[in-house]
Backbone as CSV, one residue per row, in Angstrom:
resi,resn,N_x,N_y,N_z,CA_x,CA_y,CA_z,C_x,C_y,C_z
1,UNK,33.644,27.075,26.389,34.527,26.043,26.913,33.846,25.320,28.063
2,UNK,34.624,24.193,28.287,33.556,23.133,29.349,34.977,22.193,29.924
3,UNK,34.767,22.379,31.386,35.312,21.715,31.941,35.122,19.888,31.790
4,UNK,36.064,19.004,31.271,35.732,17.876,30.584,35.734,17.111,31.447
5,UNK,34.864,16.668,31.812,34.481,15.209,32.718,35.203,13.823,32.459
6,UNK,35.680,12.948,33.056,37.113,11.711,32.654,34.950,10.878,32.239
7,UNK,34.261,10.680,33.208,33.559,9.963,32.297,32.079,10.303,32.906
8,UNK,30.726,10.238,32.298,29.616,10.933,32.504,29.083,10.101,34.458
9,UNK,29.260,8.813,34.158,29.180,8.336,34.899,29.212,9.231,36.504
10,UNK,30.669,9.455,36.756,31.383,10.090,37.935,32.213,8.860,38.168
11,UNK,32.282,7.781,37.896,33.192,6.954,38.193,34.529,6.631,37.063
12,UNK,35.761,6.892,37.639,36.861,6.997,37.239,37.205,5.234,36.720
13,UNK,38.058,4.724,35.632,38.244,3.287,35.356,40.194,3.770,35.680
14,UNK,40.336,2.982,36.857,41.648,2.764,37.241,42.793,2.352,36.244
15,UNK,42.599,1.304,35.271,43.394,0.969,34.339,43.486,1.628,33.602
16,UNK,42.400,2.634,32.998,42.629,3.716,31.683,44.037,4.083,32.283
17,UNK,44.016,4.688,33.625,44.702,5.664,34.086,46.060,5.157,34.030
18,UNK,46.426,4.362,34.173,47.601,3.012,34.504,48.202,3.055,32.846
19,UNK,47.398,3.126,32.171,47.850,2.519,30.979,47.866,3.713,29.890
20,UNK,47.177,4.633,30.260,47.033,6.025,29.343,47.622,7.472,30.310
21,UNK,46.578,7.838,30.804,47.134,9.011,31.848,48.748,9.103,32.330
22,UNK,49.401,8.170,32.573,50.237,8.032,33.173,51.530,8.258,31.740
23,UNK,51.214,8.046,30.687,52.005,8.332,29.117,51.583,9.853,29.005
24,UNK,53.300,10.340,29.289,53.522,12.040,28.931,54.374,12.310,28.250
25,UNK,54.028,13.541,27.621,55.264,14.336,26.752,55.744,14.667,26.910
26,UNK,57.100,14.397,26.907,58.252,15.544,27.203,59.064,16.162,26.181
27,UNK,59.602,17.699,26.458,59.931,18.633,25.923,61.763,18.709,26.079
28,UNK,62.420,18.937,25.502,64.075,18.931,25.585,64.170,20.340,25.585
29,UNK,64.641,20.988,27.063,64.332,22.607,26.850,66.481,22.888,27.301
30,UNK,66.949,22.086,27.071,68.673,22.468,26.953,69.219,22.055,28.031
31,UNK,70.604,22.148,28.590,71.993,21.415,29.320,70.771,21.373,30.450
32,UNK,70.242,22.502,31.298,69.844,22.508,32.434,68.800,22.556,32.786
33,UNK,67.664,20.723,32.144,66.479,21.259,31.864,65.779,21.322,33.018
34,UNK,66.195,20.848,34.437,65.151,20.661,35.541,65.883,21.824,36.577
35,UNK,65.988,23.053,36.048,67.001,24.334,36.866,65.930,24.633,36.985
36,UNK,64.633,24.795,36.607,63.383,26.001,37.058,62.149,24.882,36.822
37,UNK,62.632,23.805,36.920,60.977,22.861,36.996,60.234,23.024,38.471
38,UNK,58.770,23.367,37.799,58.252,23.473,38.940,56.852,22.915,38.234
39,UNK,55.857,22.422,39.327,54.588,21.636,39.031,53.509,22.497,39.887
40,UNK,52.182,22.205,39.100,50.653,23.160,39.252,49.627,22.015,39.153
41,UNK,49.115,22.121,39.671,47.584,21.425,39.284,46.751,22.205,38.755
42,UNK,46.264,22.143,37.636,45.699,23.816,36.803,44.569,23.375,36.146
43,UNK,43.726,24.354,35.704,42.571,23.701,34.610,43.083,24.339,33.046
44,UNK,43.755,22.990,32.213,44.184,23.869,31.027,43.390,23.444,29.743
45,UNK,43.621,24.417,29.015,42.100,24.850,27.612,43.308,24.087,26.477
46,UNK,42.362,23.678,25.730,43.155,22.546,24.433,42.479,23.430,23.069
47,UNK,43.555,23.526,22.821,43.196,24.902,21.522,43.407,23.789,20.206
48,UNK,43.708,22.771,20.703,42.991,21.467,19.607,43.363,19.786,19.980
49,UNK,42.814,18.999,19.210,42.961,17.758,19.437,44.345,17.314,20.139
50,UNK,44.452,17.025,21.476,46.060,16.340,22.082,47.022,17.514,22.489
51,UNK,46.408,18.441,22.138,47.334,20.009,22.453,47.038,21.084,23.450
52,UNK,47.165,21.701,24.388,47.034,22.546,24.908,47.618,23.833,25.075
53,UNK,47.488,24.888,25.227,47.856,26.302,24.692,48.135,27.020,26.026
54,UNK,47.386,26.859,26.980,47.099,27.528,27.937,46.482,26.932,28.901
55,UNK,47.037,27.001,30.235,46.318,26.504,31.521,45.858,27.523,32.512
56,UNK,45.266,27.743,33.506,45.399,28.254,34.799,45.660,27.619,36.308
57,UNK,46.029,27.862,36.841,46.602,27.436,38.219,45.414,27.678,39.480
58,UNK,45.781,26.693,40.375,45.296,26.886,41.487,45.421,28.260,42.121
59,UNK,46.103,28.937,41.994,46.553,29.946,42.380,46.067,31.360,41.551
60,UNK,45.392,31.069,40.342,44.903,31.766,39.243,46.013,32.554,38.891
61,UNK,46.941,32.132,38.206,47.505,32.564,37.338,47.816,31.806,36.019
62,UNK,48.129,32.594,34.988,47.444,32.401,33.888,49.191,31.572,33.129
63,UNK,49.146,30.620,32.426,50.523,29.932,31.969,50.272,29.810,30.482
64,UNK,50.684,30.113,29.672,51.293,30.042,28.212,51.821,29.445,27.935
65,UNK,51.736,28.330,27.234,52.925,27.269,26.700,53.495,27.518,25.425
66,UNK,54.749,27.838,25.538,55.618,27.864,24.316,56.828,26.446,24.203
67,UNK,56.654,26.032,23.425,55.614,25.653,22.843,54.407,24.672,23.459
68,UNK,53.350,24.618,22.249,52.179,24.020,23.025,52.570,22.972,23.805
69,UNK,51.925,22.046,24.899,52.069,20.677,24.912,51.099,20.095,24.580
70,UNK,51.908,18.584,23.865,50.986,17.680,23.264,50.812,16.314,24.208
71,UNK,49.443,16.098,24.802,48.860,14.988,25.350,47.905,14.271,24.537
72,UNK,48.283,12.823,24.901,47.211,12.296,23.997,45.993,12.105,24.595
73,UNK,45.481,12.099,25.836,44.333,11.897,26.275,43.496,13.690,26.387
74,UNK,43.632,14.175,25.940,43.009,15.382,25.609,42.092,15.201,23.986
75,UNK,41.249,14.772,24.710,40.655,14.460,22.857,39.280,15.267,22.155
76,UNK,39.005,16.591,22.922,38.774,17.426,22.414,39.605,18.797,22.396
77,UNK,38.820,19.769,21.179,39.154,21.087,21.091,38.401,21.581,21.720
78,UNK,39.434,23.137,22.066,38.570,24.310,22.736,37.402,23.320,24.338
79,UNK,38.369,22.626,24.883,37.813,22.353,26.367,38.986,22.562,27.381
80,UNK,38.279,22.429,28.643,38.959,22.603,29.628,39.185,21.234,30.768
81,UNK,40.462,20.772,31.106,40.840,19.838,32.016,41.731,20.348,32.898
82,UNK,41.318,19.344,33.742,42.165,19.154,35.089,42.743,18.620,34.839
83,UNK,44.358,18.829,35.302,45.703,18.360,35.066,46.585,18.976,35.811
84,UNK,47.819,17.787,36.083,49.007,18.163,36.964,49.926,18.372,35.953
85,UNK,50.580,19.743,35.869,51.356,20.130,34.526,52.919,20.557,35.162
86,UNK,53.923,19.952,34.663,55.179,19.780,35.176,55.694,20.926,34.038
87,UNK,56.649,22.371,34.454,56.846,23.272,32.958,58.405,23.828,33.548
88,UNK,58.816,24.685,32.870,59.966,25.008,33.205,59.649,26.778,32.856
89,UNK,60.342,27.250,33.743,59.738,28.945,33.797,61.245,29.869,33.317
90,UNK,61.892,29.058,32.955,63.236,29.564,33.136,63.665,30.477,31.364
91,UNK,62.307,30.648,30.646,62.175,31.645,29.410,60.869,32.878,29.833
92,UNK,60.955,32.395,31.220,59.583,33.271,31.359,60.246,34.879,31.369
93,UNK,59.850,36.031,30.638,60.487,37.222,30.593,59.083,38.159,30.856
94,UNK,58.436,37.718,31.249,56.852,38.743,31.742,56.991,39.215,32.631
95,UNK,56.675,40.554,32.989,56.508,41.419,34.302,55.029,41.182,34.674
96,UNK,54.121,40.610,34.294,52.670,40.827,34.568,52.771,39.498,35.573
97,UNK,52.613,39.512,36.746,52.792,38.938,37.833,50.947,37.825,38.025
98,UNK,50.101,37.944,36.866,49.367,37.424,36.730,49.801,36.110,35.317
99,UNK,50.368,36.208,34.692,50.576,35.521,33.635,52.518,34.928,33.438
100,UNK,52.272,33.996,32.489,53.661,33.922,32.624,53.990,32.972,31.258
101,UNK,55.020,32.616,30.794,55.017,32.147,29.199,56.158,31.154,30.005
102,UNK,55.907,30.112,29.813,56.649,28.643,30.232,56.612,27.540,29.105
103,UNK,57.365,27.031,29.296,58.018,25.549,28.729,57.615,24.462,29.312
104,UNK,56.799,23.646,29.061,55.989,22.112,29.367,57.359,21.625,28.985
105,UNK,56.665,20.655,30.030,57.628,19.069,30.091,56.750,17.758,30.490
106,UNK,55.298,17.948,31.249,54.616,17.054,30.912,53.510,17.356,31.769
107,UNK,52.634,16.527,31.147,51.433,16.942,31.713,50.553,15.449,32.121
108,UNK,50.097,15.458,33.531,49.218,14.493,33.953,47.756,14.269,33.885
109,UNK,46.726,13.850,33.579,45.863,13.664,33.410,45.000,13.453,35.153
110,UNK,44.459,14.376,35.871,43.696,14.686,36.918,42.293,14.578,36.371
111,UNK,41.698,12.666,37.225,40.855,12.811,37.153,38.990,13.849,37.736
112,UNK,38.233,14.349,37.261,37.463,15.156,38.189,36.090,14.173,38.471
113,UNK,36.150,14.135,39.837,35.192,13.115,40.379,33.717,14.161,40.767
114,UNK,32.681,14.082,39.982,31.360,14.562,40.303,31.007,13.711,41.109
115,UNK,30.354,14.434,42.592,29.575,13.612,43.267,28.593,13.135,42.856
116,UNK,27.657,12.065,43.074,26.620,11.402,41.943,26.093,10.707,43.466
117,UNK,24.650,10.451,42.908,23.793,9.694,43.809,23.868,8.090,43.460
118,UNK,23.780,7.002,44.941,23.713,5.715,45.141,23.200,4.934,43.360
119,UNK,21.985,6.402,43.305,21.198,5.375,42.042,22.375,5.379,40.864
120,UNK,23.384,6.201,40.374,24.327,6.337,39.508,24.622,5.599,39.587
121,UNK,25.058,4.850,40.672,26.159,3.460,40.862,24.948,2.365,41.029
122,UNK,23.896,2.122,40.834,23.189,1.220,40.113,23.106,0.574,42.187
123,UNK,22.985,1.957,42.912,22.446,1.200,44.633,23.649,0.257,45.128
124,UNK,25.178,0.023,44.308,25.959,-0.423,44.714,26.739,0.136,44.537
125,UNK,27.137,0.988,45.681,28.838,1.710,45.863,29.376,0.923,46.755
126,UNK,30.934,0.883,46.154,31.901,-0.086,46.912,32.634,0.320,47.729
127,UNK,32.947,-0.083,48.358,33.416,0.223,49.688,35.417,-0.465,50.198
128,UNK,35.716,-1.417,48.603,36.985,-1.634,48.350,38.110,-0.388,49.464
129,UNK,39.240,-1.354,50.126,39.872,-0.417,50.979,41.195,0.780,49.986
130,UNK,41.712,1.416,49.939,42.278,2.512,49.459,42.810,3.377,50.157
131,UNK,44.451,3.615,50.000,45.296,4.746,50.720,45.034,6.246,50.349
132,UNK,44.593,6.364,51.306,44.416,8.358,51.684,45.784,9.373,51.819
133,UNK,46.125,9.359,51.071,47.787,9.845,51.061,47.549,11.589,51.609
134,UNK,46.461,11.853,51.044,46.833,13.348,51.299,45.157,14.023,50.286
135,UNK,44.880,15.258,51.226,43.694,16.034,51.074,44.355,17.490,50.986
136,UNK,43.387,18.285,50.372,43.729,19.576,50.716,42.448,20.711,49.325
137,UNK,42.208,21.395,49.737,41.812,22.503,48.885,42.575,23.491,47.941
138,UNK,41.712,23.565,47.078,43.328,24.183,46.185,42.764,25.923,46.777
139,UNK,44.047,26.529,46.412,44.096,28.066,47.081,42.932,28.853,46.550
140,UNK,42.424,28.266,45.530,41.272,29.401,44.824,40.172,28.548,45.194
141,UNK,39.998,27.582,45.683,38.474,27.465,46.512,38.141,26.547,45.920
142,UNK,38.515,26.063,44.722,37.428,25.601,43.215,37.446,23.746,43.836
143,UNK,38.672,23.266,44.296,38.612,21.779,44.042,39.003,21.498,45.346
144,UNK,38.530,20.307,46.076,39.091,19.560,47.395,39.897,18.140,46.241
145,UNK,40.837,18.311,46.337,41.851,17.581,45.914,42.410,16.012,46.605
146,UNK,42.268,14.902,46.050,42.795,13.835,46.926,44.094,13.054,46.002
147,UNK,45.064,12.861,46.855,46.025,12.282,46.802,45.604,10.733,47.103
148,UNK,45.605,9.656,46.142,45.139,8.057,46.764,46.450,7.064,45.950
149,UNK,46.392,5.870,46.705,47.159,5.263,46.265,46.931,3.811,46.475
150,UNK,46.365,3.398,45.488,45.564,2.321,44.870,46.553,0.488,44.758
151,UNK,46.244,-0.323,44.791,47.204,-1.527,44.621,46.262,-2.046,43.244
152,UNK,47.249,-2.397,42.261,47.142,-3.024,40.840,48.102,-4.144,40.788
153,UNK,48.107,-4.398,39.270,48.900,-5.618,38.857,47.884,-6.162,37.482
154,UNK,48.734,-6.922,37.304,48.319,-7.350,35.471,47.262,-8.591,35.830
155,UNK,45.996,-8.247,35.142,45.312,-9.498,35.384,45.318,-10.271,34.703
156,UNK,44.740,-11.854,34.462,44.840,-12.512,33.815,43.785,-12.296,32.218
157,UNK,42.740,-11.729,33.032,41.380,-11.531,32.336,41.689,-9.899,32.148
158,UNK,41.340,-9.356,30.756,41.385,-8.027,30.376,40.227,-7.511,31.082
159,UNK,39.521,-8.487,31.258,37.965,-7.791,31.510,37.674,-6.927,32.819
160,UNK,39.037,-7.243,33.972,39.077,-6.798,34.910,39.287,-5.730,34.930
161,UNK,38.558,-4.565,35.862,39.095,-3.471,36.206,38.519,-2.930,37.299
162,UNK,39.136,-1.874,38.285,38.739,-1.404,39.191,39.002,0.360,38.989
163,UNK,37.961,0.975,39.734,37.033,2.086,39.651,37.028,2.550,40.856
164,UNK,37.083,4.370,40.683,36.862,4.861,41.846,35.854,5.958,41.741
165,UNK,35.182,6.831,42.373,34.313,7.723,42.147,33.443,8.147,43.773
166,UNK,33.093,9.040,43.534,32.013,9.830,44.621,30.961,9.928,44.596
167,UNK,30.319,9.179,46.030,28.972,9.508,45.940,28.602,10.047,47.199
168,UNK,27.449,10.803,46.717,26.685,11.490,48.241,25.693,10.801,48.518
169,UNK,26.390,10.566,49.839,25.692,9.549,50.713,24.261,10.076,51.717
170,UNK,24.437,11.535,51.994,23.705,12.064,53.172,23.741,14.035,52.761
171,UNK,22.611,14.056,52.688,22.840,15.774,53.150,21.744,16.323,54.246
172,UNK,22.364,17.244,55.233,21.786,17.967,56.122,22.034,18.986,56.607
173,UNK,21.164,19.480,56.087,21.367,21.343,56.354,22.757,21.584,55.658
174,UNK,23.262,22.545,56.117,24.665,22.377,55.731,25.602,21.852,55.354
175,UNK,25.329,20.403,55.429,26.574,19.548,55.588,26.458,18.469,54.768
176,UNK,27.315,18.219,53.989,27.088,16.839,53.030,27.959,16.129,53.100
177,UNK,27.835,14.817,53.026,28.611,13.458,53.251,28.670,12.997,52.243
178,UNK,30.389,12.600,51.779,30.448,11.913,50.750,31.464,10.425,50.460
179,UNK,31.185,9.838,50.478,31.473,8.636,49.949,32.498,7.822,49.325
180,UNK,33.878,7.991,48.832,35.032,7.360,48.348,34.143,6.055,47.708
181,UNK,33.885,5.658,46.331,33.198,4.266,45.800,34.672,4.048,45.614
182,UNK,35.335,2.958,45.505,36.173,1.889,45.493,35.825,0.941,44.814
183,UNK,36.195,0.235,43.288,35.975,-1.381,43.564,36.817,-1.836,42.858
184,UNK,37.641,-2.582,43.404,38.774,-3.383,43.367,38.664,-4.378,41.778
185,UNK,37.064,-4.532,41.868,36.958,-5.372,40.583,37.819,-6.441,40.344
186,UNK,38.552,-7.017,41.351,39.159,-8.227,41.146,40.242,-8.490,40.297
187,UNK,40.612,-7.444,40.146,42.595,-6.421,39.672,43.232,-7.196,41.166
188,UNK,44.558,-7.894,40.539,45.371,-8.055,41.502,45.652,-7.064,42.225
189,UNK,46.392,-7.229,43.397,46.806,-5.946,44.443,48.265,-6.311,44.591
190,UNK,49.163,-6.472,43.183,50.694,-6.810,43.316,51.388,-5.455,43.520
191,UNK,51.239,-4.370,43.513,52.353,-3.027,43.770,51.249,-2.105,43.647
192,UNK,51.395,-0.709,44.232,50.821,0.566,44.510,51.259,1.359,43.513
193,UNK,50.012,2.171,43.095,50.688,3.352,41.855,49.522,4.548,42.615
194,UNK,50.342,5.746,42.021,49.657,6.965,42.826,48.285,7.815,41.827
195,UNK,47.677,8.265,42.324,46.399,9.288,41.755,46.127,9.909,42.502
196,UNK,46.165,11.584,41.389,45.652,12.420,42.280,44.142,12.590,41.250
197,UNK,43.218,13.200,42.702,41.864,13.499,41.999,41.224,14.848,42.049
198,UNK,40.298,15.108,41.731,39.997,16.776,41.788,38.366,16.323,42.705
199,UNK,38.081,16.935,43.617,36.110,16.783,43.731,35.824,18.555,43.130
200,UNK,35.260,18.654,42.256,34.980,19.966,42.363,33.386,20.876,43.302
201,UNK,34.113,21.714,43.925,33.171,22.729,45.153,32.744,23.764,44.681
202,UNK,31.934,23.452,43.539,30.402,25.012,42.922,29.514,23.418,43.287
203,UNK,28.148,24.437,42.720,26.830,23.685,42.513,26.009,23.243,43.886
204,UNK,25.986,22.213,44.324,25.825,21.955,45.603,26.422,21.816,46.725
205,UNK,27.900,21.749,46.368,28.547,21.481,46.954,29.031,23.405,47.911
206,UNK,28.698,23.882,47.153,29.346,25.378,47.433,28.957,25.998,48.451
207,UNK,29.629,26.207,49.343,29.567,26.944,50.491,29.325,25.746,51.987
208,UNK,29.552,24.784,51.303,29.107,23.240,52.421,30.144,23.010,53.324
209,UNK,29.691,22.729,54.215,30.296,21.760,55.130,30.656,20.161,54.632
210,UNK,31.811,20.103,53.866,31.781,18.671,53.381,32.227,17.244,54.122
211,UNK,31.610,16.482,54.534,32.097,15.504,55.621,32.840,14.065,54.508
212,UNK,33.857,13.685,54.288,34.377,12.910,53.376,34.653,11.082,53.922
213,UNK,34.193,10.677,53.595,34.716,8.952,53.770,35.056,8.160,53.277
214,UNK,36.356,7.576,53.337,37.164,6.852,52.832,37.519,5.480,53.262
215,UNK,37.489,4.272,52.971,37.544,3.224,54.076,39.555,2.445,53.527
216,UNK,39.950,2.822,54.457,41.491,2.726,53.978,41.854,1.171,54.408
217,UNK,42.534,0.502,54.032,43.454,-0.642,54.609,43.233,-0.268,56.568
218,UNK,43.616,1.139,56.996,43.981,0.739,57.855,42.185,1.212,59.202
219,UNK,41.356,1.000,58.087,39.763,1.051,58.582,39.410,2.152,58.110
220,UNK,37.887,3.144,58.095,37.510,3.644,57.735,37.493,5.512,58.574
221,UNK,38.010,6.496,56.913,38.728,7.572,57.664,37.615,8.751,57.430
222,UNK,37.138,9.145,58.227,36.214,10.866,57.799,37.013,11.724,58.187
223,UNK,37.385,12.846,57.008,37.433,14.005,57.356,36.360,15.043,57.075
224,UNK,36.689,15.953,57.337,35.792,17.440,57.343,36.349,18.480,56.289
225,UNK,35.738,18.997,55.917,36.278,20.556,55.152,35.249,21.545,55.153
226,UNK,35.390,23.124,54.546,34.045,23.747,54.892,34.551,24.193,53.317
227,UNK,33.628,24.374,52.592,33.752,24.895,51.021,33.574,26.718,50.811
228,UNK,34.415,27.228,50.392,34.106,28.686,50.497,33.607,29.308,49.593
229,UNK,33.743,28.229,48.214,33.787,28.856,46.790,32.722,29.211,46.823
């Protein structure tokens, strides 16, 4: 299995997301279906085309879907994605405090942003402004997670689109600097829609001091994190 990359690049296309990611399945689980809804950001395995069987959680525990859920942007078998999975626990009858058998109700498409060098982005990373809603590490170490919230609108020209992605800008000793690419691509900025993203922390990133930059509407924001994974 292989954790599935949104595109080889490292740069995310904003409109896919707008226009696909954002289309979920939902499940009719009876009178009281939102009595035990609860939401995960998990990495879940697709036991075939648009279907998934099984996720795991930030938290590493292990979720069973009865029945499967079906997404359409899952377009291989036997891989693994990042996704925000909305389920209902309220058939869960397991004592194994590691696992648990739940009911989907929908599942989001979490893009995973590989950091990538200047030359990936062809020596032009953008620097387009973008809301920083919210950071955080997930509990098992694996992902520094960003909450952003982007301005769209219908363009005139299909051809338009705007893109987000990570690049490493600087490393020293310990510490690596990374980059928020932005580009607006000339997408109206008529209303705000939300994305969450994954950076994942193995490889180089692991055990770093990560220094992050973002250049927001309201000027340009660094934070810090230290990677444990």
């Amino acid at each position: 299995m292989r954790l599935k990359e949104v595109l080889g690049t490292g740069v995310f296309l904003l409109t896919v997301f707008a226009t696909v990611g954002c289309q979920q399945d939902s499940y009719e689980s009876g009178d009281t279906k939102y009595s035990y809804l609860r939401a995960d950001f998990v990495e879940a395995h697709s036991s075939a085309v648009g279907e998934f069987d099984r996720c795991i959680t930030d938290d590493d525990i292990t979720l069973f879907f009865s029945p499967h859920a079906t997404v359409k942007w899952a377009g291989t078998a036997d891989s693994v994605y990042r996704a925000l999975i909305y389920y209902d626990t309220r058939d869960n009858d397991t004592t194994d405090l590691s696992s648990k058998t739940v009911v989907p109700i929908s599942a989001a498409r979490v893009p995973v942003l590989t950091p990538k060098d200047s030359a990936d982005f062809n020596n032009d990373v953008k620097n387009d402004p973008i809301t920083l809603e919210s950071t955080w590490i997930s509990t098992n170490g694996k992902y520094l997670n960003l909450g952003l919230i982007y301005k769209t609108g219908k363009a005139d020209e299909d051809s338009l689109v705007q893109s987000i992605g990570i690049c490493k800008e600087a490393e020293h000793d310990d510490t690596v600097t990374l980059r928020l690419h932005h580009d607006q691509g000339g997408v109206p900025e008529y209303y705000s829609s939300r994305i969450y993203t994954s950076i994942p922390l193995n490889g180089e990133l692991a055990g770093k001091v990560i220094r992050l930059k973002v250049n927001t509407y309201k000027g340009e924001i660094e934070k810090t994190y230290k990677s444990s994974h």
